[in-house]
C-alpha positions as CSV (number, residue, x, y, z in Angstrom):
1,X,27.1,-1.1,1.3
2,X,26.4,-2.0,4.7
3,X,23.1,-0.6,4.5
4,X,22.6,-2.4,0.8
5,X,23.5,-5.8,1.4
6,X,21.4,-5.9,5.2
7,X,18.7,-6.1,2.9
8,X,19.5,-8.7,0.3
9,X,18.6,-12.4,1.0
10,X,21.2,-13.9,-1.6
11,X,24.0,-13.1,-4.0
12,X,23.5,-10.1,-6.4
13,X,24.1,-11.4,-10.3
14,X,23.8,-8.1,-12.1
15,X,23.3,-4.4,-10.8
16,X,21.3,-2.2,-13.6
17,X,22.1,1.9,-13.3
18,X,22.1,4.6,-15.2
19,X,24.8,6.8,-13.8
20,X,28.4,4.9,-13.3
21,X,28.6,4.6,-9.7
22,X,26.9,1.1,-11.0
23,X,30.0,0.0,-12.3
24,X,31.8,0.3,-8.7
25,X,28.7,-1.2,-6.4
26,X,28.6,-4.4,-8.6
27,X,32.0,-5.1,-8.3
28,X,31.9,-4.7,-4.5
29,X,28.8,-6.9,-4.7
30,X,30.5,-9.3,-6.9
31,X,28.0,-8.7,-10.3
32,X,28.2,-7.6,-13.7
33,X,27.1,-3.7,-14.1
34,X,24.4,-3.2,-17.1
35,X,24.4,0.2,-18.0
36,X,21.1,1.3,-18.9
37,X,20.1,4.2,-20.7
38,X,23.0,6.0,-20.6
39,X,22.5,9.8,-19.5
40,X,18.6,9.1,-19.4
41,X,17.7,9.7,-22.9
42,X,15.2,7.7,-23.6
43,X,13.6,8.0,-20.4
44,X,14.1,11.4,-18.4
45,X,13.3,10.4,-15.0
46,X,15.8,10.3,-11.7
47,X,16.0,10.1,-8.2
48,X,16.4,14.4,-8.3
49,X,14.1,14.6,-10.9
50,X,11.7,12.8,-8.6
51,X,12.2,14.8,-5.1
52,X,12.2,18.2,-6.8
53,X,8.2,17.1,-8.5
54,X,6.7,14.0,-6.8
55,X,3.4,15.0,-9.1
56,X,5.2,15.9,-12.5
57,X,6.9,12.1,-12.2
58,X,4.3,10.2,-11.3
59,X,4.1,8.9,-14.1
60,X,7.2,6.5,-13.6
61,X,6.9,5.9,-9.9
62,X,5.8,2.0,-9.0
63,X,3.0,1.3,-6.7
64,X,4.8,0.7,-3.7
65,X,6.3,4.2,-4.2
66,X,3.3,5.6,-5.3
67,X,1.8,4.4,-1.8
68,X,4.1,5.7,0.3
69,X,4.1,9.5,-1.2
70,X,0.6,9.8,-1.5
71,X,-0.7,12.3,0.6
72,X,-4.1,10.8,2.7
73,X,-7.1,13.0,3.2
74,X,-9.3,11.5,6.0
75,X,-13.1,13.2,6.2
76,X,-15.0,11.7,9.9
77,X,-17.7,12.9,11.5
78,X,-20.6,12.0,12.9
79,X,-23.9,10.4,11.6
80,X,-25.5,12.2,9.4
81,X,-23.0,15.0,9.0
82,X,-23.2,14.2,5.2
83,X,-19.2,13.4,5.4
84,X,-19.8,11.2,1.8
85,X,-21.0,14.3,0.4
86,X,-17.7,16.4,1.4
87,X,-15.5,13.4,0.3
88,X,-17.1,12.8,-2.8
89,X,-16.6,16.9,-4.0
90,X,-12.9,16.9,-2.5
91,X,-12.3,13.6,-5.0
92,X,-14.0,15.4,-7.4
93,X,-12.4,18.8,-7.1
94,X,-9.1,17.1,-7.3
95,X,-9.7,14.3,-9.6
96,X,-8.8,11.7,-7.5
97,X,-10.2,8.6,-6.1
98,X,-12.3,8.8,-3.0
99,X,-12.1,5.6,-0.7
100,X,-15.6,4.3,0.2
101,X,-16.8,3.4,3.5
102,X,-16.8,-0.5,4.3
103,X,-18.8,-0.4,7.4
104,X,-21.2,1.3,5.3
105,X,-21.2,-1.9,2.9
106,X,-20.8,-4.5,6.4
107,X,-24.0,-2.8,7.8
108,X,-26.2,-3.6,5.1
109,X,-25.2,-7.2,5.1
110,X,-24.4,-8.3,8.4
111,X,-25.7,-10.8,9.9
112,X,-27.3,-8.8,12.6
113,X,-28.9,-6.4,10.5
114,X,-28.4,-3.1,10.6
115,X,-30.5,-2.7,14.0
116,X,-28.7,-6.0,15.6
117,X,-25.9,-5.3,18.4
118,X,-22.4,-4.6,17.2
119,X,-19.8,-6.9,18.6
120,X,-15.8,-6.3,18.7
121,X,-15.2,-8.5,15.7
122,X,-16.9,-6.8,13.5
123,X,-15.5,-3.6,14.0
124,X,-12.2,-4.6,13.7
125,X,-12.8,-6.6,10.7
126,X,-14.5,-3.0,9.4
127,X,-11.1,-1.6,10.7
128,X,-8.6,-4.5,8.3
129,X,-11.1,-3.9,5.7
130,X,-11.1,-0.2,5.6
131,X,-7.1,-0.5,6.1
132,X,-6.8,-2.1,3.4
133,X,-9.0,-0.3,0.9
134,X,-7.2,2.7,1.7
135,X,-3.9,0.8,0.8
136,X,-5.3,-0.9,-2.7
137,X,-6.3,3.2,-3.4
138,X,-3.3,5.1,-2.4
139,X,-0.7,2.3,-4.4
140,X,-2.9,3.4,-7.5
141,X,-3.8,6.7,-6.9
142,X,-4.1,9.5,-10.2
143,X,-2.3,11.5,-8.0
144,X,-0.4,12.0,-5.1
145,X,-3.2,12.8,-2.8
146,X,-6.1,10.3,-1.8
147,X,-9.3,11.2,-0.1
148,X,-10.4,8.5,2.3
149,X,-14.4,8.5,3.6
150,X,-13.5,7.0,7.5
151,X,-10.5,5.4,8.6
152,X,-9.5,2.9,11.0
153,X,-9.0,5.8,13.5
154,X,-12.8,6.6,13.5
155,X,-13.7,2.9,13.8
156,X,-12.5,3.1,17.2
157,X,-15.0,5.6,18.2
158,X,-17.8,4.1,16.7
159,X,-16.6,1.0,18.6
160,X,-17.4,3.0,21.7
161,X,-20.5,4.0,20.5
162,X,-21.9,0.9,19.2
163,X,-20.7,-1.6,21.6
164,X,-20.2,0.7,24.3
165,X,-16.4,0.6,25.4
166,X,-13.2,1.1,23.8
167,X,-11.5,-2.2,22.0
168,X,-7.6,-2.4,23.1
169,X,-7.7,-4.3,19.2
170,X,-9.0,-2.1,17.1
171,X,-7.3,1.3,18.8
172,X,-3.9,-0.6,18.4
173,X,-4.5,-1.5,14.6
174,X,-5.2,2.2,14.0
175,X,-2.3,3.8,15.9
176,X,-0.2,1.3,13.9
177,X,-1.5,2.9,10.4
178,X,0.8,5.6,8.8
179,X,-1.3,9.3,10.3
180,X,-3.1,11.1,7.3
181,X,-1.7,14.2,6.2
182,X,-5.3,16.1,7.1
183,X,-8.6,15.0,8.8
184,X,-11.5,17.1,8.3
185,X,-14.4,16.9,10.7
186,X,-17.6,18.0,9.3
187,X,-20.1,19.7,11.7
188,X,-22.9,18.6,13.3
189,X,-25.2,21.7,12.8
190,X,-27.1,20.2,10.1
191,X,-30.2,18.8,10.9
192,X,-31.1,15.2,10.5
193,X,-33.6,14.4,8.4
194,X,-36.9,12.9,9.4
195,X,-36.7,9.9,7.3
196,X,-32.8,9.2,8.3
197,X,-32.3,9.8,12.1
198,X,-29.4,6.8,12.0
199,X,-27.6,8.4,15.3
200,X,-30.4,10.5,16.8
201,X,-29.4,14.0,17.7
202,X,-27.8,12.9,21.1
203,X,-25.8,10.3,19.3
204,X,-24.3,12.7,17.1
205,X,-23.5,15.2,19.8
206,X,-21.7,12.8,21.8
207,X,-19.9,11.4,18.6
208,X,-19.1,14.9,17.4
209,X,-17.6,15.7,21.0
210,X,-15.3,12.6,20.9
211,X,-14.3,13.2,17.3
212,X,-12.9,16.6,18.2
213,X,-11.7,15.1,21.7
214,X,-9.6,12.5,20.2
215,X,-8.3,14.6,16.4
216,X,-7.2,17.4,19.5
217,X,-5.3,14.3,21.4
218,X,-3.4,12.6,18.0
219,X,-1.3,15.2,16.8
220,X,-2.1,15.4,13.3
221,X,-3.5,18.1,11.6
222,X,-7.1,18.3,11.0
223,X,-10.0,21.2,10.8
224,X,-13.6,21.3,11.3
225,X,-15.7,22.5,8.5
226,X,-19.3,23.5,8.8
227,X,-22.6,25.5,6.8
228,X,-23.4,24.4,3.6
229,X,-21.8,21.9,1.5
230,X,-20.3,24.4,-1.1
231,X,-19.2,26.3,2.1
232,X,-17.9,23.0,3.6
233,X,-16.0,22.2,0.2
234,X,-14.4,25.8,0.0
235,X,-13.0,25.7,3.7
236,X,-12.1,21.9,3.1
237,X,-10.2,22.8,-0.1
238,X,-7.9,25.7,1.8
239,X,-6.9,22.8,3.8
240,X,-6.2,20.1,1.9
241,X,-4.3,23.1,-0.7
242,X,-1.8,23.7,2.7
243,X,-1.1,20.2,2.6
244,X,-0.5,19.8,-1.0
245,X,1.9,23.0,-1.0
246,X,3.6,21.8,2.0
247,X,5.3,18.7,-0.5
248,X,7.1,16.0,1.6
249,X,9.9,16.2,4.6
250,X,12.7,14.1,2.1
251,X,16.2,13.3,3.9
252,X,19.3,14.4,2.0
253,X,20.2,12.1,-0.7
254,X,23.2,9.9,0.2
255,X,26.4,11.1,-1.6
């Protein structure tokens, strides 16, 4: 009760339950008790029924709940290491939505151009924006796993890169995000193409270096996957499977 009313900004008029420990909290609460659905006939879904198959009850979760279980697949690398392609097949292998890339979008219409310098502002509006994309996606998700395409985290290195120092701002707004379940690196051993040198080849090596530098220093899981894109997809999909299997660390219901 303690726990219960610490989170309530005013009196309680009416507790609805299913099960009859409803009939007890609202009269320590001071409210009626509405019984609803008695023995969950009508609708079969229940706070066990929910921790022993997060995917098979989906269906009745809310967003917020939805948001908080679903598992976040983050593909980084660097540019071009054709990480759109690998995130695009992952969302496509497991029919779920794939989170697009809003520095992407910023760099086309920026006020700089896409040549201009970068400055800290952008890149941690690129960082909210991303943030928040990812949020929208994962509170609406098919399922419970999401596939994000960048995250705040890698903002952080490309602020390195493109402004040429770390930004205290945007390395504190992505250590405060939840951590992914998985980030998979993609290699750099593919070679950029002649029309589309973006990061030149000593760009990329540097980026590719920090990448692996900074996923070894976070302590989350993550994996590097390399060769072609069908290879890339299979060694991708072993991962993201562990994941999946590994289901969610749940405390003990309260009895």
């Amino acid at each position: 009760m303690e726990v219960i009313e610490s989170h309530l900004d005013g009196p309680v008029d009416a507790v609805f339950t299913s099960d009859a420990y409803g009939e007890e909290m609202a009269r320590r609460l001071g409210a009626t008790w509405v019984q609803v659905d008695p023995g969950r006939a009508s609708t079969p879904i229940s706070g066990t029924v929910v921790r022993a198959d997060v995917a098979g009850s989906w269906w009745a979760l809310p967003s917020p709940v939805r948001a908080w279980f679903t598992k976040r697949v983050v593909v980084v690398g660097a540019e071009p290491t054709r990480t759109t392609t690998l995130a695009d097949a992952l969302g496509a292998h497991y029919g779920t939505t794939v989170v697009p890339q809003f520095g992407r979008e910023w760099t086309e219409r920026r006020p700089g151009g896409p040549t201009g310098p970068w400055h800290t502002t952008e890149l941690d509006l690129v960082a909210r924006e991303q943030a928040a994309l990812e949020d929208v996606a994962a509170a609406a998700a098919p399922r419970p796993l999401l596939v994000c395409d960048t995250d705040a985290f890698a903002t952080t290195l490309w602020h390195e890169r493109h402004v040429g120092s770390p930004s205290p701002t945007v390395r504190a707004f992505a250590d405060a995000r939840p951590a992914p379940a998985l980030y998979v690196l993609t290699g750099d051993e593919t070679p950029t193409a002649p029309d589309r040198p973006r990061d030149g080849e000593q760009g990329r090596s540097w980026m590719q270096g920090r990448f692996r530098e900074e996923l070894g220093a976070r302590g989350v899981p993550w994996v590097e996957v390399g060769g072609s894109d069908e290879e890339r997809l299979v060694a991708a999909v072993a991962a993201v499977d562990e994941v999946v299997a590994a289901g969610w660390q749940l405390a003990d219901p309260v009895v």
